[in-house]
C-alpha positions as a Python dict, from the first residue, in 0.01 Angstrom:
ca = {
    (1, 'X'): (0, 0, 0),
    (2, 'X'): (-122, -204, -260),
    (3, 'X'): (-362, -63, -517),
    (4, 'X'): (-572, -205, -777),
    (5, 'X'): (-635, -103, -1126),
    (6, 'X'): (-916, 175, -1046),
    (7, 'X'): (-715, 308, -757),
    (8, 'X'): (-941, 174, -464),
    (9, 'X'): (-762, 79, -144),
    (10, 'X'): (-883, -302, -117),
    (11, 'X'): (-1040, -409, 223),
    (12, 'X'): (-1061, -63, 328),
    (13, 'X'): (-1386, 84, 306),
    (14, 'X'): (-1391, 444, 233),
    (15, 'X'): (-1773, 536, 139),
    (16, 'X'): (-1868, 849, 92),
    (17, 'X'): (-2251, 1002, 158),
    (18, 'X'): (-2270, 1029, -218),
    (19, 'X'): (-2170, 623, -260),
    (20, 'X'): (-2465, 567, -36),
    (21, 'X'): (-2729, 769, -151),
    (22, 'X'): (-2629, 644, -468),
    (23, 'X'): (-2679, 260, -411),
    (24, 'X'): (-3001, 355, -221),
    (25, 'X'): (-3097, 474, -526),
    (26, 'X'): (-2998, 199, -754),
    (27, 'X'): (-3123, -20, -503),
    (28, 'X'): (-3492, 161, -485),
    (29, 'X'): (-3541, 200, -860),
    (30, 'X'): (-3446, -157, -942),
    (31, 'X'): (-3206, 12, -1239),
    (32, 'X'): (-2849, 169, -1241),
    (33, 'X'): (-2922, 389, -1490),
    (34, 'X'): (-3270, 545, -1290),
    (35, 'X'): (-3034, 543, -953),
    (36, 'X'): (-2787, 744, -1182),
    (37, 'X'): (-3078, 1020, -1309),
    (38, 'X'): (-3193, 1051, -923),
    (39, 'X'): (-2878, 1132, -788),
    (40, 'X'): (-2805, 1360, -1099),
    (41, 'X'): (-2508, 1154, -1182),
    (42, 'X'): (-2372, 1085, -1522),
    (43, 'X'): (-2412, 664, -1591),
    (44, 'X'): (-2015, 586, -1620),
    (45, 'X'): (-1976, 806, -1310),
    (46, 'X'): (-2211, 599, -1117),
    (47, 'X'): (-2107, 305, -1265),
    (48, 'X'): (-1758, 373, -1151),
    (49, 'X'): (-1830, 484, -774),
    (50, 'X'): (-2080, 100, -766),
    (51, 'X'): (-1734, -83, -884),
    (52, 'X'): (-1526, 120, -654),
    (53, 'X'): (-1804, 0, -343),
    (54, 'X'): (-1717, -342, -469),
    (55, 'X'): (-1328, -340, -508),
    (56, 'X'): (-1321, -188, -128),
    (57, 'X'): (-1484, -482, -28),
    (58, 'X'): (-1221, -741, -168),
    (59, 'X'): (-1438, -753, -517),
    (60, 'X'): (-1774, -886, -356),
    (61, 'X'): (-2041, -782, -582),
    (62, 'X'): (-2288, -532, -429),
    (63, 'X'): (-2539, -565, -678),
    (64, 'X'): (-2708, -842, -949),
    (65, 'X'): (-2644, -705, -1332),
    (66, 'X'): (-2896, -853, -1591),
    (67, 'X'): (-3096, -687, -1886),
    (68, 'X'): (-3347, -608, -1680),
    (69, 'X'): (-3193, -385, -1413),
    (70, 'X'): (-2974, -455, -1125),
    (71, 'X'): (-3092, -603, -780),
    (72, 'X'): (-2895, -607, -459),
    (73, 'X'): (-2707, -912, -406),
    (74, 'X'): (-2687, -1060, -29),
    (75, 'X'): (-2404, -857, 74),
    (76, 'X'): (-2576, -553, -102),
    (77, 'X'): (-2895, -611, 81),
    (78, 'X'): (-2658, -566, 401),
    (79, 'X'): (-2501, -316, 296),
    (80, 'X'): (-2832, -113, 203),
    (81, 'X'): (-2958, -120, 584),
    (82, 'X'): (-2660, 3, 678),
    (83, 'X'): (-2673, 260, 382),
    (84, 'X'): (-3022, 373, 496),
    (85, 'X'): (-2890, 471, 874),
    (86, 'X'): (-2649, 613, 764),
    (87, 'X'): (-2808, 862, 554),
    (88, 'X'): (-3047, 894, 760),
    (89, 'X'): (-2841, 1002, 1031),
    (90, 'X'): (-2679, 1230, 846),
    (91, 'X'): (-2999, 1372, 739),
    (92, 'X'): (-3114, 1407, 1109),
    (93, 'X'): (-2756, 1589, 1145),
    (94, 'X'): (-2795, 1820, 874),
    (95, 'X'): (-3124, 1960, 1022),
    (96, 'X'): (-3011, 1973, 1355),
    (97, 'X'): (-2748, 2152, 1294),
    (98, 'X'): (-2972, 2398, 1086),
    (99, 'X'): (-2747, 2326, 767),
    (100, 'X'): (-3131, 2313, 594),
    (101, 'X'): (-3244, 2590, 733),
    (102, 'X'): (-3245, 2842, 512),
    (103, 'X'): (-3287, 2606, 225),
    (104, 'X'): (-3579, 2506, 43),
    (105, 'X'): (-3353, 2366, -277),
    (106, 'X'): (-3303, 2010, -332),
    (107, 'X'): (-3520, 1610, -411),
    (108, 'X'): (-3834, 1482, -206),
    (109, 'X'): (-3831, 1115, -191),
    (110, 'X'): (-4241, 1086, -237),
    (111, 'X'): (-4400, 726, -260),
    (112, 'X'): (-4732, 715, -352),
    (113, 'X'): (-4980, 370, -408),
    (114, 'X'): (-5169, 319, -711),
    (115, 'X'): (-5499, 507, -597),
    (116, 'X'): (-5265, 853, -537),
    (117, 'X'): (-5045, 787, -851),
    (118, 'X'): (-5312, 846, -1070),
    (119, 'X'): (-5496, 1129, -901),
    (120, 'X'): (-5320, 1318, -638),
    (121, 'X'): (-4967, 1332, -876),
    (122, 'X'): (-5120, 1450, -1183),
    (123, 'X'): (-5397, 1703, -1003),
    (124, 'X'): (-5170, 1830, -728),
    (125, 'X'): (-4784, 1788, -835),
    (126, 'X'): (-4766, 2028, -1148),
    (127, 'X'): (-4905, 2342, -891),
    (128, 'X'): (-4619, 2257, -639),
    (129, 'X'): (-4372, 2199, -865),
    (130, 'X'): (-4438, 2533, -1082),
    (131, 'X'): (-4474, 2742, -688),
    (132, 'X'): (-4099, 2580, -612),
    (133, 'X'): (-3888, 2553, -900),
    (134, 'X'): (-3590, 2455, -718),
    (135, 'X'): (-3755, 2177, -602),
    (136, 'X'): (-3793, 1842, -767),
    (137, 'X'): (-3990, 1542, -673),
    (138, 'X'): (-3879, 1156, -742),
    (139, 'X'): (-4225, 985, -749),
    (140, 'X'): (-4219, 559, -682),
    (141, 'X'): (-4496, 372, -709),
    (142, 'X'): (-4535, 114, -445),
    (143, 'X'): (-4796, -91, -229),
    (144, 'X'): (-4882, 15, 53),
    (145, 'X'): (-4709, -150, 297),
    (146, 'X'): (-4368, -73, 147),
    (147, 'X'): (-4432, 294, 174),
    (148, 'X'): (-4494, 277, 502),
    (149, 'X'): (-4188, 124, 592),
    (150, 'X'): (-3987, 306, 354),
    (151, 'X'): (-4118, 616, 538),
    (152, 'X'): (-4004, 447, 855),
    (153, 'X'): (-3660, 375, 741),
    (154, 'X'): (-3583, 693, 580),
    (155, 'X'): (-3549, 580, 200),
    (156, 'X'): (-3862, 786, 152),
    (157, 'X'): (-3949, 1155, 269),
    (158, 'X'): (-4353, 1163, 257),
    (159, 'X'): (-4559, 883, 136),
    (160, 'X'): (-4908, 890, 33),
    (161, 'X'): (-5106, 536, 121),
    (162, 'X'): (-5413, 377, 251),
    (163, 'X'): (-5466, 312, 644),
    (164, 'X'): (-5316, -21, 696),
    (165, 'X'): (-5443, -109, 1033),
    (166, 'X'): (-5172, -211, 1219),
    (167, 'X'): (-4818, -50, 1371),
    (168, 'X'): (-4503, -16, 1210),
    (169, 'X'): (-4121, -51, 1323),
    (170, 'X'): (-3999, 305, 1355),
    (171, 'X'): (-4249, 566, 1451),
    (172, 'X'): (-4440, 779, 1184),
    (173, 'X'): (-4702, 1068, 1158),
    (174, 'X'): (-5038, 974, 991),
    (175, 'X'): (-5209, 1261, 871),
    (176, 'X'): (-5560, 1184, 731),
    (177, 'X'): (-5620, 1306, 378),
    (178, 'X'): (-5964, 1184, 200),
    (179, 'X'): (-6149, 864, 207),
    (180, 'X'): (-6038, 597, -76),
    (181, 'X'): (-6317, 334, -126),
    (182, 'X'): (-6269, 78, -422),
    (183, 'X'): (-6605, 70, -622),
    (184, 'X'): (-6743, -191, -896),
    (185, 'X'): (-6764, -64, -1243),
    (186, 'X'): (-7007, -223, -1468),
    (187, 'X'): (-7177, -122, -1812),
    (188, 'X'): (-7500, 85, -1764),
    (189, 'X'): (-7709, -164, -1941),
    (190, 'X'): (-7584, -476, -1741),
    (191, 'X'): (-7843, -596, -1455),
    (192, 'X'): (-7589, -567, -1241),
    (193, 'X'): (-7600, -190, -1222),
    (194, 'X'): (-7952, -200, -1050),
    (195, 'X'): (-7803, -369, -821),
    (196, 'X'): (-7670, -121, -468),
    (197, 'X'): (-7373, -265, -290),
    (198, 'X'): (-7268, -617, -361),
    (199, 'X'): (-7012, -793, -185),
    (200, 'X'): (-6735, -940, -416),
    (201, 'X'): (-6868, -1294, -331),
    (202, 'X'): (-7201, -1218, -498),
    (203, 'X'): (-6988, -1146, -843),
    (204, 'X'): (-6848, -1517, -873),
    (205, 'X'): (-6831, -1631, -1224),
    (206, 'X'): (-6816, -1226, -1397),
    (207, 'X'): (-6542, -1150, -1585),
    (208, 'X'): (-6331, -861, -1509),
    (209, 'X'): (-6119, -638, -1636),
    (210, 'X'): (-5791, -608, -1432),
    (211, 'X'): (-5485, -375, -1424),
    (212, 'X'): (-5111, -638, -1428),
    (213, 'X'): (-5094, -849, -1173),
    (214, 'X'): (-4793, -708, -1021),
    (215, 'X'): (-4927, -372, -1005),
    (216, 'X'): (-4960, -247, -629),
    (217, 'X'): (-5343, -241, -607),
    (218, 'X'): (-5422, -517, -798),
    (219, 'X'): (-5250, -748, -602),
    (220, 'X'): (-5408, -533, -292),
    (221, 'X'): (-5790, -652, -432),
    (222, 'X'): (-5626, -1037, -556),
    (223, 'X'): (-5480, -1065, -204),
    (224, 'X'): (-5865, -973, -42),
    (225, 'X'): (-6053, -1169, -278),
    (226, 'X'): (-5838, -1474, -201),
    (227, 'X'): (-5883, -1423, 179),
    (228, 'X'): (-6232, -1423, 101),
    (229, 'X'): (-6263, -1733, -105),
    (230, 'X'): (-6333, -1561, -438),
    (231, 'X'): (-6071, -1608, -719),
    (232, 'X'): (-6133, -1326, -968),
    (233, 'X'): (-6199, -1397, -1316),
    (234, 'X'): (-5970, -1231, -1549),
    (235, 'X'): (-6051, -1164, -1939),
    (236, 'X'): (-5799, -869, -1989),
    (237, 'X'): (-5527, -687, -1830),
    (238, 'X'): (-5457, -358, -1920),
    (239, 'X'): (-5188, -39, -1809),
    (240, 'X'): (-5409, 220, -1667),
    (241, 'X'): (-5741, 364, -1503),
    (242, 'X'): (-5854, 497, -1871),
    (243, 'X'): (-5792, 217, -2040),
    (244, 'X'): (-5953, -31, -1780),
    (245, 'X'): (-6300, 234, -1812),
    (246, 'X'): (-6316, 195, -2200),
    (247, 'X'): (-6315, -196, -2182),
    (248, 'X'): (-6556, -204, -1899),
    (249, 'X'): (-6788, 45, -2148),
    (250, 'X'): (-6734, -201, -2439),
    (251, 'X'): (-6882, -483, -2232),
    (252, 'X'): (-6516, -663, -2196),
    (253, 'X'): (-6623, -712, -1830),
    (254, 'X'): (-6613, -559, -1466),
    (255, 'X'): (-6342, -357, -1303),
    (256, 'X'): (-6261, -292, -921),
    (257, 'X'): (-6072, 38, -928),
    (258, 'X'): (-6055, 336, -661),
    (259, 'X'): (-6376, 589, -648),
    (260, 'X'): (-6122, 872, -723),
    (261, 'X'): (-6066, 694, -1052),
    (262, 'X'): (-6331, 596, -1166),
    (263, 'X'): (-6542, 908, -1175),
    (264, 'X'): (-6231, 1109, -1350),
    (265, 'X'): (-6219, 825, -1627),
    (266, 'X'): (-6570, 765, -1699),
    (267, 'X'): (-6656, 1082, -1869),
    (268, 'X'): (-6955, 1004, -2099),
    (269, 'X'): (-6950, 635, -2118),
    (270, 'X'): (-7204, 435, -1999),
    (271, 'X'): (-7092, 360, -1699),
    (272, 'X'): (-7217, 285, -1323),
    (273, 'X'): (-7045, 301, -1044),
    (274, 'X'): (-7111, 60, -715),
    (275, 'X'): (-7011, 72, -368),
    (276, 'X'): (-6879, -245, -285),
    (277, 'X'): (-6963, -376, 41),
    (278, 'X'): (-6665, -532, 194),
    (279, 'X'): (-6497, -394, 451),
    (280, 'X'): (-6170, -404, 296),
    (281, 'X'): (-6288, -171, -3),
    (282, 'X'): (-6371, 97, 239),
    (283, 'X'): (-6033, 241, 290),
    (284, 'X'): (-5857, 592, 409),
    (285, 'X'): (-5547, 820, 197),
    (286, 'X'): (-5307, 910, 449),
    (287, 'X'): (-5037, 1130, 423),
    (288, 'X'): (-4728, 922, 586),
    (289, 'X'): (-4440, 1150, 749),
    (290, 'X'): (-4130, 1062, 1023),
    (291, 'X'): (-4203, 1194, 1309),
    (292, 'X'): (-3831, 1152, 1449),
    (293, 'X'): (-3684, 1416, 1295),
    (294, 'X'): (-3747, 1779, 1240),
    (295, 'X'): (-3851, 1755, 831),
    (296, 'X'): (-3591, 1944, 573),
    (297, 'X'): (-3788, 2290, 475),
    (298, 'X'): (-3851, 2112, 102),
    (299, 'X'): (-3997, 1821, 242),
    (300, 'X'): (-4241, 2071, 492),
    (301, 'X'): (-4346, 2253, 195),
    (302, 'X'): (-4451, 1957, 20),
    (303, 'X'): (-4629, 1815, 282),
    (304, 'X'): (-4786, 2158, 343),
    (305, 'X'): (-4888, 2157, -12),
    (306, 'X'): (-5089, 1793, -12),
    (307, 'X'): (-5264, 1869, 353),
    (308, 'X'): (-5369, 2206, 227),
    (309, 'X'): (-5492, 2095, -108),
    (310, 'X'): (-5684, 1801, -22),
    (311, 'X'): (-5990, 1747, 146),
    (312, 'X'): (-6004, 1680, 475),
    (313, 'X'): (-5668, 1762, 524),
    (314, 'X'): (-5771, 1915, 893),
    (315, 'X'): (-5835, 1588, 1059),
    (316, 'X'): (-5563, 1498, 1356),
    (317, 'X'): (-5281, 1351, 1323),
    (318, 'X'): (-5243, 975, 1432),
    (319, 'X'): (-4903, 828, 1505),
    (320, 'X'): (-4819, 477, 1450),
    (321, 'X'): (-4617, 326, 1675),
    (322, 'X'): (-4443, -24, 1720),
    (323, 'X'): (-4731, -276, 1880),
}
């Protein structure tokens, strides 16, 4: 049989559950090097085991190589579907089987949105994580949406997003956690903190103070405001919840930013905080789980964790099915 150089039988495709998890991971974080710390692999070792994917399928690359990470190419973005079954079959084997059962070592896959990144992680995570020190946590920030169906596909364990309102593929257990309304920040001497609950149309022409453009919740409130005929005025864009509360103090403008948030980060400023009243500001954290398998004992404990720690956390389930 003819080899190549690395020693991969070409045309013959000889994956192992490592190789897949692996360019899930690479594939999820956007980077080889991030796949590569997930899976606990050294970087030439997952380098090697990508190549060795790609000379087993006659040299067709898998993944897009630039400076500024790697992306799956369109045979990669096959490949990954496939990928995701079949780790997630094996997954539903290895708990079946009771392989898991007596073990509560190991990663939980938990995507969060914006809103939960910047509360829940920091207030809740450290507790967990010092109660279960054989068990670590990769933590991806994403928008809704894509949690959801990352939840529903198995490339996430537990997800932590708002309710979205309508079904999903694959079903999924919906656990109500604590309500997450978006609020209007304003200085405390502007007139517009006598005011109660605007809608955002009423705020045409204000300048705000906005968190990037590509970050999950900003595009959430650019998306709503656009829907509702209101473009929002930029003047500054800035990294996080803090920062976005010290220009709104300084007068740099308004902010639209999750209740959660904006009590924690307004300490002593001058501050007000409105209700907003459009509907799509009033939203729900739920705690997102599969509901087609029985959950590995790390992922249970973690889930255990967040509905016992938050409020609310006794409200019924509600599963999401396909419309």
């Amino acid at each position: 049989m003819n080899r190549n150089p690395a020693g991969v039988d070409q045309g013959t495709m000889r994956f192992d559950i490592i190789d897949l998890r692996l360019f899930i991971a690479v594939a999820d974080s956007g980077s080889l090097t991030a796949g590569a710390v997930r899976m606990g692999l050294a970087l030439p070792s997952a380098s090697q085991r990508i190549r060795g994917m790609e000379l087993a399928l006659d040299g067709r690359l898998l993944l897009q190589r630039a400076r500024g990470g790697a992306r799956p190419t369109e045979d990669g973005r096959l490949l990954l579907g496939h990928a995701r079954a079949i780790v997630a079959a094996w997954q539903r084997m290895q708990a079946e089987l009771g392989f898991e059962r007596d073990s509560a070592a190991g990663r939980v896959r938990l995507w969060v949105n914006t809103a939960a990144m910047a509360d829940i992680v920091p207030g809740r995570l450290p507790a967990f994580l010092q109660a279960h020190p054989t068990i670590a946590v990769d933590i991806e920030e994403q928008p809704s949406d894509c949690i959801v169906a990352a939840v529903a596909d198995g490339a996430a364990d537990l997800g932590l997003a708002i309710d979205l309102g309508f079904a999903v593929p694959v079903a999924v257990d919906a656990v109500p956690l604590r309500p997450d309304p978006l609020v209007l920040l304003v200085p405390a001497a502007s007139p517009l903190a006598r005011r109660r609950r605007p809608h955002l149309a009423d705020l045409a022409g204000e300048g705000f103070v906005a968190l990037a453009a590509d970050n999950p919740l900003q595009a959430y409130i650019a998306r709503h405001a656009a829907a509702a005929g209101t473009a929002l005025r930029v003047r500054a864009r800035v990294a996080d919840f803090d920062a976005l509360c010290r220009m709104v103090a300084d007068g740099a403008g308004l902010a639209i930013l999750p209740a959660a948030a904006a009590r924690r980060h307004r300490g002593r400023q001058a501050l007000r905080i409105l209700g907003l009243a459009d509907a799509w500001a009033e939203r729900r954290l739920l705690l997102y789980r599969p509901c087609s398998r029985r959950l590995a004992p790390r992922v249970q404990l973690l889930a255990d964790h967040l509905l016992g720690n938050l409020p609310q956390a006794g409200a019924a389930t509600r599963r999401i099915t396909a419309a």
